[in-house]
C-alpha positions in Angstrom: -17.5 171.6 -13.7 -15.1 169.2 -12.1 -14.7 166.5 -14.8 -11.9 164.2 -14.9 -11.5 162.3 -18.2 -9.6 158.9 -18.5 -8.6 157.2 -21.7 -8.2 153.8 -22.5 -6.7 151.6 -25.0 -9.4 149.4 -25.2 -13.0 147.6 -23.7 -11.5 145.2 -21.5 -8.3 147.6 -19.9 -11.5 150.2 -19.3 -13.1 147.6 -17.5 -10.0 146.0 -15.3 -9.9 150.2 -14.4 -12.8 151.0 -13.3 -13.7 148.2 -11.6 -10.6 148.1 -9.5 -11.5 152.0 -9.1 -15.3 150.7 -8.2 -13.6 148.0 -5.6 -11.2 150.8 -3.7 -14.6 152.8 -3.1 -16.2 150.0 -1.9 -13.4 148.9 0.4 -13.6 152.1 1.9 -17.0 152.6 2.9 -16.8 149.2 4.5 -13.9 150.1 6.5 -15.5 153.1 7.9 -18.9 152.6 7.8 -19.2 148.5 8.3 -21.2 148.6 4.8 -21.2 149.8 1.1 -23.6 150.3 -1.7 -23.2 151.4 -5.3 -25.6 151.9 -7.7 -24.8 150.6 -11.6 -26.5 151.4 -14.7 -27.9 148.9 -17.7 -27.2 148.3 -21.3 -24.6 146.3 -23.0 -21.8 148.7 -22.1 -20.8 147.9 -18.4 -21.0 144.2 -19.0 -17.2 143.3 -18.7 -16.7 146.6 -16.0 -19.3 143.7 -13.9 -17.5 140.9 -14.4 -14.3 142.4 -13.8 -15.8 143.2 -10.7 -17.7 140.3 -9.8 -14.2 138.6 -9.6 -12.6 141.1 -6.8 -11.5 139.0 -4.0 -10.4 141.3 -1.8 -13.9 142.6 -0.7 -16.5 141.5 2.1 -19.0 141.2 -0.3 -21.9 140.1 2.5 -21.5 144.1 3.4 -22.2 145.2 -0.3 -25.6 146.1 -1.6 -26.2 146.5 -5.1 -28.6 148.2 -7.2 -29.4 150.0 -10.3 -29.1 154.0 -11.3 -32.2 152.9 -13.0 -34.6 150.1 -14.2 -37.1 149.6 -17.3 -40.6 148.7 -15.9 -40.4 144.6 -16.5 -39.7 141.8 -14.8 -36.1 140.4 -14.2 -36.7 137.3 -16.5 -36.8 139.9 -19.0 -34.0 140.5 -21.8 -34.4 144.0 -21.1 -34.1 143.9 -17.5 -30.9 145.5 -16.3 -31.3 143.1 -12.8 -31.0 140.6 -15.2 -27.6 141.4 -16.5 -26.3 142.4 -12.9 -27.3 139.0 -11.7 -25.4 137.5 -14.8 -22.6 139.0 -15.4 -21.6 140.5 -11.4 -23.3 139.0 -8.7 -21.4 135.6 -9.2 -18.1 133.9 -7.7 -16.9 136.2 -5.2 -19.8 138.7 -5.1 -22.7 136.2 -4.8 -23.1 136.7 -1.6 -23.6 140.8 -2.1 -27.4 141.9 -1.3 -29.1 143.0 -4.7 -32.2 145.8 -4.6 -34.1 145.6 -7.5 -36.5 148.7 -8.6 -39.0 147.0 -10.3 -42.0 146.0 -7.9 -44.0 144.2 -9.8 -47.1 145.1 -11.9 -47.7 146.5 -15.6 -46.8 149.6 -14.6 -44.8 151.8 -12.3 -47.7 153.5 -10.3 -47.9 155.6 -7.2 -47.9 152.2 -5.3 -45.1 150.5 -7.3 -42.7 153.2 -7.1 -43.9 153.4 -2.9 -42.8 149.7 -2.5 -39.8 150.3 -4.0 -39.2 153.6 -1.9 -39.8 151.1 0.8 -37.0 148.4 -0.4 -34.6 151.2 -0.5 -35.2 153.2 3.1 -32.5 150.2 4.1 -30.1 151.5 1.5 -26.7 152.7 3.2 -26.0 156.2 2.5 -23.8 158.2 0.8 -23.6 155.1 -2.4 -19.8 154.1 -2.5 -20.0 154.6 -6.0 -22.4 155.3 -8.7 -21.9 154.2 -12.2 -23.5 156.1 -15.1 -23.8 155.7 -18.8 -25.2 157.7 -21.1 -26.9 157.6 -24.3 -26.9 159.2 -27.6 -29.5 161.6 -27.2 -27.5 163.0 -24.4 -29.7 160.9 -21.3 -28.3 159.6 -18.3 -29.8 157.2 -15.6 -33.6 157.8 -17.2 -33.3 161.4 -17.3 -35.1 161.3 -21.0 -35.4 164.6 -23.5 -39.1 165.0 -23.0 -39.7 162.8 -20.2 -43.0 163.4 -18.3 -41.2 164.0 -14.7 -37.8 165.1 -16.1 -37.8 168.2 -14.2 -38.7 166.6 -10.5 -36.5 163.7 -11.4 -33.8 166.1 -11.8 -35.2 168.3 -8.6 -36.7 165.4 -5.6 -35.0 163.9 -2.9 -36.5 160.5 -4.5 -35.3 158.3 -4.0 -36.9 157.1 -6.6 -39.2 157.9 -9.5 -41.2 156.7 -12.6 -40.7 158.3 -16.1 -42.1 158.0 -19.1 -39.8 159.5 -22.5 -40.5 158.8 -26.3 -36.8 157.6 -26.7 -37.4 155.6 -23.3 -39.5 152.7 -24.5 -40.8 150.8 -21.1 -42.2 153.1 -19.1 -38.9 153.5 -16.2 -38.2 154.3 -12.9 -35.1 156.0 -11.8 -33.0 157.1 -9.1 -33.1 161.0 -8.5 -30.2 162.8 -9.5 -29.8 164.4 -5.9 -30.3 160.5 -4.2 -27.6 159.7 -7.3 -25.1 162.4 -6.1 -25.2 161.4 -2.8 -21.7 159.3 -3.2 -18.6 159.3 -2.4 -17.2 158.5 -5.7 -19.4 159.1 -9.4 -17.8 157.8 -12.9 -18.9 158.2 -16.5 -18.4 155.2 -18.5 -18.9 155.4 -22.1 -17.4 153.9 -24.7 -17.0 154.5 -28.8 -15.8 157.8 -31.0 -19.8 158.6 -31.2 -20.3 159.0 -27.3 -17.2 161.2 -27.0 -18.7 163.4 -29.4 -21.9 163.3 -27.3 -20.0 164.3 -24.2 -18.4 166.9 -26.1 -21.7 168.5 -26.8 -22.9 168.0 -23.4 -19.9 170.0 -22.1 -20.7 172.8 -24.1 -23.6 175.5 -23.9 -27.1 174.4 -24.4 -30.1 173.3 -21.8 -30.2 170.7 -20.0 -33.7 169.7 -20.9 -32.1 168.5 -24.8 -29.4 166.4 -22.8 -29.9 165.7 -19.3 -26.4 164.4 -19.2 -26.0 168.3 -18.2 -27.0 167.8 -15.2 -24.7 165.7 -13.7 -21.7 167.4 -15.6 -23.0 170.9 -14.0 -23.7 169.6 -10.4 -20.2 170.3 -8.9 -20.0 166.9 -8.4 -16.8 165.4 -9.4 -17.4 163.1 -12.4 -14.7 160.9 -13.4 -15.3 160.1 -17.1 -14.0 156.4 -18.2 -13.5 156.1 -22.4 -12.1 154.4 -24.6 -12.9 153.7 -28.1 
């Protein structure tokens, strides 16, 4: 494992961190490929890490694309829609002008057609991602990687780049990025924040399958993972 673990004093210095950590990526990949994409997750967690971002001056934001690790199955007017709180909370001031790719195509659910448009959306997606910005639940998930989700094992296996799953600690049915698409970038962070996460991370570190906490996953890729925390 190549695991880096910062530790901060508080919510909003986390924040200020990672997103000027996030910004340096994404300055990069414009400087020496003309364009840069990152891929963020949902929840209520990264909220001030986007606005913190959205504010960043210093980058051509008409050469970003943003989109999500991962997306529940509803529309974007939805309280539960993580485009929702992207287009909230980052994509204003400064980054308004960014391009936004959402995963959700439309329909009740994410079938072989949905996820194909949304395949479709994403062939235009610069690769490797700047950055990629994970969370990660209590039960050990990260992106939509579920305990018991119906395609845990391709999610965790296909070149994507994206896929629906279906978990019964998911609620919506999802789709997701694929962890290989996912590790495809040049920089990947951990942001979680509270005493009851660290523990969860602990765990993940230690033996056990990766099926009971996909979190695994990433952590044993050989990926570097730089872990953001505070309490």
């Amino acid at each position: 494992m190549t695991i880096e673990r910062r530790t901060f004093a508080d919510k909003p210095t986390l924040a200020i961190e990672l997103a000027e950590a996030v910004a340096e990526r994404i300055r990069t990949a414009i400087a020496e490929r003309g364009s840069a994409a990152i891929a963020v997750s949902g929840g209520s967690t990264p909220a001030r890490f986007f606005q913190s971002l959205g504010k960043t001056k210093d980058i051509d934001w008409s050469k970003v694309i943003v989109t999500l690790v991962d997306e529940r199955w509803v529309d974007e007017t939805s309280d539960r829609s993580n485009a929702l709180l992207v287009n909230e909370r980052m994509l204003q001031g400064p980054a308004a002008v960014a391009r936004f790719f959402p995963l959700y195509s439309g329909g009740d659910e994410p079938d072989i057609a949905g996820v194909a448009k949304t395949n479709a959306l994403l062939a235009d997606l610069p690769q490797p991602f700047a950055a990629v910005v994970l969370g990660m639940g209590n039960d050990g998930h990260t992106a939509s990687f579920f305990p018991g989700g119906d395609t845990l094992a391709e999610a965790l296996a296909s070149p994507g780049p994206t896929i629906a799953i279906r978990a019964p600690g998911a609620g919506e049915p999802r789709i997701t990025f694929t962890l290989p698409r996912l590790l495809h970038t040049d920089g990947l962070y951990l942001h979680i924040e509270g005493e009851e996460k660290a523990a969860v991370l602990d765990t993940a570190l230690g033996d056990g399958p990766i099926e009971d906490m996909p979190i695994r996953a990433v952590l044993r890729s050989g990926h570097a993972v730089n872990v953001y925390w505070c309490p």
